[in-house]
N, CA, C and O of each residue as an XYZ file, in Angstrom:
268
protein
N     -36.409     11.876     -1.725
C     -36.888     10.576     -2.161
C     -36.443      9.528     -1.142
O     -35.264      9.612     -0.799
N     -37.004      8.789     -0.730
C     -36.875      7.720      0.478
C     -36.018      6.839     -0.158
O     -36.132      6.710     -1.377
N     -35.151      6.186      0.466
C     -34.734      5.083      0.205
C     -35.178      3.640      0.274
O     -35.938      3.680      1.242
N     -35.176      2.761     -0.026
C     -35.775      1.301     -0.189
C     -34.467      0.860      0.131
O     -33.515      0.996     -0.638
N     -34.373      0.113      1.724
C     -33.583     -0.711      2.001
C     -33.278     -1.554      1.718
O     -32.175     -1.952      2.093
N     -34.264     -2.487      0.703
C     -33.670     -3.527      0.429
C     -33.323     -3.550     -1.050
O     -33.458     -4.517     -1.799
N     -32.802     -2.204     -1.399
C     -31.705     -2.010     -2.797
C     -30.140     -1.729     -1.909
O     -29.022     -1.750     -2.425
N     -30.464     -1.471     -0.452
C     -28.684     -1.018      0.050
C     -28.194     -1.942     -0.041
O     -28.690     -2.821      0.665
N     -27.287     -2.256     -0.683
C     -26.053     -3.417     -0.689
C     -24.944     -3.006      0.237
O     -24.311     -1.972      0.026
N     -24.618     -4.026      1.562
C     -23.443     -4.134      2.533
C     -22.123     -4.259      1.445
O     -21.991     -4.824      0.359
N     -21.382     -3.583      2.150
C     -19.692     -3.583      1.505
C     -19.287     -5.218      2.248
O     -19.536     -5.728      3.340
N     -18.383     -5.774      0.743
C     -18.379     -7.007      1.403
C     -17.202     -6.718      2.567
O     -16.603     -5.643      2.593
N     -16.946     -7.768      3.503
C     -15.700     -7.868      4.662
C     -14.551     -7.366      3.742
O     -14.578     -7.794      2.589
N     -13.657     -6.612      4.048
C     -12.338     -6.767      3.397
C     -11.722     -8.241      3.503
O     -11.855     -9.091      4.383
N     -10.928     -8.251      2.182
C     -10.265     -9.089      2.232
C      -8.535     -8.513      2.321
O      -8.172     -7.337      2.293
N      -7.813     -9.525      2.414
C      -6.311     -8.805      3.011
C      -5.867     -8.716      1.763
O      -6.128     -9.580      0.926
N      -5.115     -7.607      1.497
C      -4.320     -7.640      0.324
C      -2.608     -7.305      1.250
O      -2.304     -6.468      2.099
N      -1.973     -8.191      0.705
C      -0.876     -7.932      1.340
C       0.605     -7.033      0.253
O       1.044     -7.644     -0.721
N       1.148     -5.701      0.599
C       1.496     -5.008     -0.801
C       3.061     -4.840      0.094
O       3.218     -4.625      1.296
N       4.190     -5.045     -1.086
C       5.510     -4.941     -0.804
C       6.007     -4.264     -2.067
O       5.930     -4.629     -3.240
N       6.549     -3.161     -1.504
C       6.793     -1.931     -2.797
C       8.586     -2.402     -3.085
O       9.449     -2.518     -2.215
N       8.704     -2.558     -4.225
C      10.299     -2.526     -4.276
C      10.605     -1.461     -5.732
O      10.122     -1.313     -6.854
N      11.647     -0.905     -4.950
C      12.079      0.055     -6.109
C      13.787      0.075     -5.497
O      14.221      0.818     -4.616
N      14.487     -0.889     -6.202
C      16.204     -0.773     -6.098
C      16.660      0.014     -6.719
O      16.527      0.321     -7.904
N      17.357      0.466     -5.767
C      18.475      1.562     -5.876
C      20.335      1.091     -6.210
O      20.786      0.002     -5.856
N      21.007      1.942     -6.785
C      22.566      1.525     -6.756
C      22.892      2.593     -5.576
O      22.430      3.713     -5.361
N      24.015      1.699     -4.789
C      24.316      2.619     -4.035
C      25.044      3.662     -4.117
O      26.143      3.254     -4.494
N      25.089      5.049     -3.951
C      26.052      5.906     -4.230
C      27.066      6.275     -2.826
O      26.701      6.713     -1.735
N      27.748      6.102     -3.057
C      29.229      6.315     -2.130
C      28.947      5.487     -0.752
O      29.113      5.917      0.389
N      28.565      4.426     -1.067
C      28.021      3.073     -0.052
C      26.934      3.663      0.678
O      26.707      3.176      1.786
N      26.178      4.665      0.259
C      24.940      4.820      0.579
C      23.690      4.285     -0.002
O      23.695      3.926     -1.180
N      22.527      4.192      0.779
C      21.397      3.891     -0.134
C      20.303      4.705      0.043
O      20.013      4.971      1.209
N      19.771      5.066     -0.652
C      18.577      6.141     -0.453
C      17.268      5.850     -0.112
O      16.889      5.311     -1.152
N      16.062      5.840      0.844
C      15.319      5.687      1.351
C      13.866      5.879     -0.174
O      13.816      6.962     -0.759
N      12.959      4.830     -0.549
C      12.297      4.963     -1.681
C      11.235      5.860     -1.796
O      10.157      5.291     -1.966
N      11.187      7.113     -1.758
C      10.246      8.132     -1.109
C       8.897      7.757     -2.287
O       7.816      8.154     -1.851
N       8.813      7.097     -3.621
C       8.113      7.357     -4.303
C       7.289      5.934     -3.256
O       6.091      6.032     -2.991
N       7.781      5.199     -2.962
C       7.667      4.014     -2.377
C       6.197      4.647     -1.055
O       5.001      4.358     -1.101
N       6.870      5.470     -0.108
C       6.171      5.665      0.762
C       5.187      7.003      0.250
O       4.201      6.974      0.987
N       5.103      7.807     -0.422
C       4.028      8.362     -1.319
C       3.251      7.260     -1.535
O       2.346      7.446     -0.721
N       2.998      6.194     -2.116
C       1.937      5.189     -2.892
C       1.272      4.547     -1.064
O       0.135      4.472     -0.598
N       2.567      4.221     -0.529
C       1.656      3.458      1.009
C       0.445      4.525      1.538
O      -0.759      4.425      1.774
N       1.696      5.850      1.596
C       0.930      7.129      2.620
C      -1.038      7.408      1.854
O      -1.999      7.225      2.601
N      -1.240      7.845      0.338
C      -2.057      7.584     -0.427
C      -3.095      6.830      0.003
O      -4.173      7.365      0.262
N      -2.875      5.315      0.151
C      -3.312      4.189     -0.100
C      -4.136      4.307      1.423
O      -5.345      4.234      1.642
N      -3.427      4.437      2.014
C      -3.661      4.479      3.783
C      -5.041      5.914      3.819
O      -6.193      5.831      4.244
N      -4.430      6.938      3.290
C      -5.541      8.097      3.378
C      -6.779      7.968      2.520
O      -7.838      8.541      2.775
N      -6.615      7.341      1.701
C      -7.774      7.513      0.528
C      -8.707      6.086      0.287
O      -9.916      6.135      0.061
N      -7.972      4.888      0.373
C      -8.949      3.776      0.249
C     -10.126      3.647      1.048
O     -10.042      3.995      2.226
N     -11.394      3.131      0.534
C     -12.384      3.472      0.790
C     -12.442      2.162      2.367
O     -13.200      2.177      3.337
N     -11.165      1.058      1.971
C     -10.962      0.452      3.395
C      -9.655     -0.158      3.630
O      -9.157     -1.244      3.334
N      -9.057      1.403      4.569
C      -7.335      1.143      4.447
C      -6.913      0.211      5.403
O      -5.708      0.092      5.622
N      -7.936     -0.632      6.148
C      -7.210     -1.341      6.948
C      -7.295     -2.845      5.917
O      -6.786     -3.850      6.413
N      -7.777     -2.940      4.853
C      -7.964     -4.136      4.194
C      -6.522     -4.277      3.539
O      -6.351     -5.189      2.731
N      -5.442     -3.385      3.863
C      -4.042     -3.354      3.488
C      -3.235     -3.542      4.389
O      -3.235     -2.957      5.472
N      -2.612     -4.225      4.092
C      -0.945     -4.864      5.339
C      -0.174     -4.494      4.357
O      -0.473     -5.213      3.404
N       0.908     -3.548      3.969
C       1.610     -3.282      3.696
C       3.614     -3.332      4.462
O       4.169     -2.651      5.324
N       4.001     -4.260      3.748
C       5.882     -4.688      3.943
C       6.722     -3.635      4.104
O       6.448     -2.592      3.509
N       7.609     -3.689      4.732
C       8.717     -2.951      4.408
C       9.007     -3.290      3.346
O       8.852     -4.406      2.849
N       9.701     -1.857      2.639
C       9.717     -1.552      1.151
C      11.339     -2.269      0.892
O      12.193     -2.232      1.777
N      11.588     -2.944     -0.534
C      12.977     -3.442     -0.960
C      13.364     -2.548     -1.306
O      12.414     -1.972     -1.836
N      14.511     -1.754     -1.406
C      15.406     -0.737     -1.765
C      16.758     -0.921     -1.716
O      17.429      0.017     -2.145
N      17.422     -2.028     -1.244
C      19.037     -2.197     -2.006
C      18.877     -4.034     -2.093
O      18.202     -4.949     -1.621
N      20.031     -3.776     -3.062
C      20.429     -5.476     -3.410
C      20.921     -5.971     -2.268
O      21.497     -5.337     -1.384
N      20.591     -7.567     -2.317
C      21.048     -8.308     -1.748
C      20.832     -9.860     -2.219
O      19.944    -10.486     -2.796
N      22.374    -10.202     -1.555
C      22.141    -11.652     -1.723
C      21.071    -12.617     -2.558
O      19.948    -12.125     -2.448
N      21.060    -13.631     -3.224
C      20.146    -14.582     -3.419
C      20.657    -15.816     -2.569
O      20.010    -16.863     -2.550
């Protein structure tokens, strides 16, 4: 069946979504542990969105600090 071009609808421009994962940790024996569930959701996001560059993704928060 042919298509009728003027039913194709353009994907609009991405827009930026800007994403900062925080998942705090306590430290154990003055260590802090790296947020692996954290970089699972980026790694995902990056392979599968239908437009992974429309994501700027932060370094992830993972220990306390200061206010």
């Amino acid at each position: 069946m042919p298509v009728n071009k003027a039913q194709i609808v353009p994907l609009a421009p991405p827009r930026a979504v800007v994403v900062q994962i925080v998942q705090i940790n306590q430290p154990y024996l003055q260590e802090n542990y790296l947020p692996y569930v954290a970089g699972l959701l980026q790694a995902y996001v990056q392979r599968h969105a239908r437009q992974p560059a429309a994501f700027t993704f932060l370094p992830p928060l993972f220990e306390r600090r200061p206010l």
